[in-house]
N, C-alpha and C positions, 0 to 999 in steps of 0.2 A: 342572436340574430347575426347571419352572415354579413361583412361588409359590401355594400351595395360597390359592384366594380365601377371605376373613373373611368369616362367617355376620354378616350388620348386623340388628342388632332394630329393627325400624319404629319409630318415635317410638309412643309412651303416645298411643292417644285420647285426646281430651280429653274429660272427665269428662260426662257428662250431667244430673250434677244436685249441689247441693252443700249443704251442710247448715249449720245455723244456723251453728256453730262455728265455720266455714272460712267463713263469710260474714262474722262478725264481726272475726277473726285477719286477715282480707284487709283491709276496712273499716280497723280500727285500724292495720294498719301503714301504710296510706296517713294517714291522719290525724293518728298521734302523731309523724310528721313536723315538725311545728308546735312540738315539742315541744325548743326551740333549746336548750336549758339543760342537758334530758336528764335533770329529773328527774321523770318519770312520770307527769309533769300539764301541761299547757295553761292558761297565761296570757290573757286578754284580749290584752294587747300582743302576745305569741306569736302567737295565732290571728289579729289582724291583721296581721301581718306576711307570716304564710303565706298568708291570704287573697288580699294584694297580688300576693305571688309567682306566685298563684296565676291570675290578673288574674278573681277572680269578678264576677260583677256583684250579687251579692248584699250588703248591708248586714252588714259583720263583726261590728258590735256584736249585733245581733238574731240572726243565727246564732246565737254563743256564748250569750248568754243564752237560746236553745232547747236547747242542750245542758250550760248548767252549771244542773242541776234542783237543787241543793241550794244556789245561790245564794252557794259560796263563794268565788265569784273563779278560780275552775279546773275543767277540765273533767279527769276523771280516767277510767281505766279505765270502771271503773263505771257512768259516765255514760254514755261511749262505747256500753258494750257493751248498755245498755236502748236506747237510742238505735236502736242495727244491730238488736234483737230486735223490735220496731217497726214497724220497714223492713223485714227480714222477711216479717214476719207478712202485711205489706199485699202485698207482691210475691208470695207463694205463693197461687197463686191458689187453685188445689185443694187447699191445707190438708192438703199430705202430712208437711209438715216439711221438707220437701229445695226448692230451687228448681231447678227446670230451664230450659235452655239456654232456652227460650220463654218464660219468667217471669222470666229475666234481661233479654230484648232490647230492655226500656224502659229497663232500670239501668243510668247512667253507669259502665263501670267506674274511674273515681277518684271518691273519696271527696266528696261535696256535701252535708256535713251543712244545711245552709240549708235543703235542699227539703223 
C-alpha cells in the first residue's frame, strides 16, 4: 500500500505590521548582545567592543552617551526600550501604532543605535 502523502502547512506570512512591543523585544535582543558580562546592562567598554565587532562607522563613544540618558555609565533596559519608542514613533508614518512592511523598508534590520 502506497504511503498516504502528509498535508504540509505553508510557512506563516510574514506579518504585515508590527507593534511597538515586538519592535523593541527585536531591537534589544540584537543590542543587549553587547552585553559580554551578562548582566543586564551595557558598559561603555561593552558597547565598544560590540561596536568593533560590529565594524560601525559610527563614533562608540557618542553613540552610547546617546543612549545612556541617565548618565550612569550603562545603558540598561530602560534606556534601550525609550530609545526603540523614539525610533518608533518617527518610522510610523501614519501614527497607527503598528509599523508596516513600508515603514520598515528604511529600517536597518540590526540594531544602529548611533543613527
Amino acid at each position: 500500500q502506497a504511503p498516504t502523502p502528509q498535508a504540509t502547512t505553508p510557512p506563516a506570512p510574514a506579518k504585515a505590521s508590527i507593534t511597538l512591543a515586538e519592535f523593541q523585544a527585536r531591537r534589544e535582543k540584537a543590542v543587549m548582545k553587547a552585553d559580554s558580562d551578562g548582566d543586564g546592562k551595557i558598559s561603555q567598554a561593552e558597547w565598544s567592543a560590540f561596536q568593533a565587532k560590529r565594524n560601525t562607522k559610527t563614533d562608540p563613544a557618542k553613540s552610547f552617551a546617546r543612549l545612556d540618558t541617565d548618565k550612569d555609565g550603562f545603558i540598561d533596559k530602560a534606556e534601550l526600550d525609550a530609545f526603540f519608542a523614539k525610533r518608533f514613533a518617527r518610522l510610523d508614518a501614519n501614527k497607527d501604532g503598528t509599523l508596516a512592511r513600508e515603514e520598515l523598508s528604511g529600517h536597518k534590520s540590526s540594531a544602529k543605535p548611533a543613527q
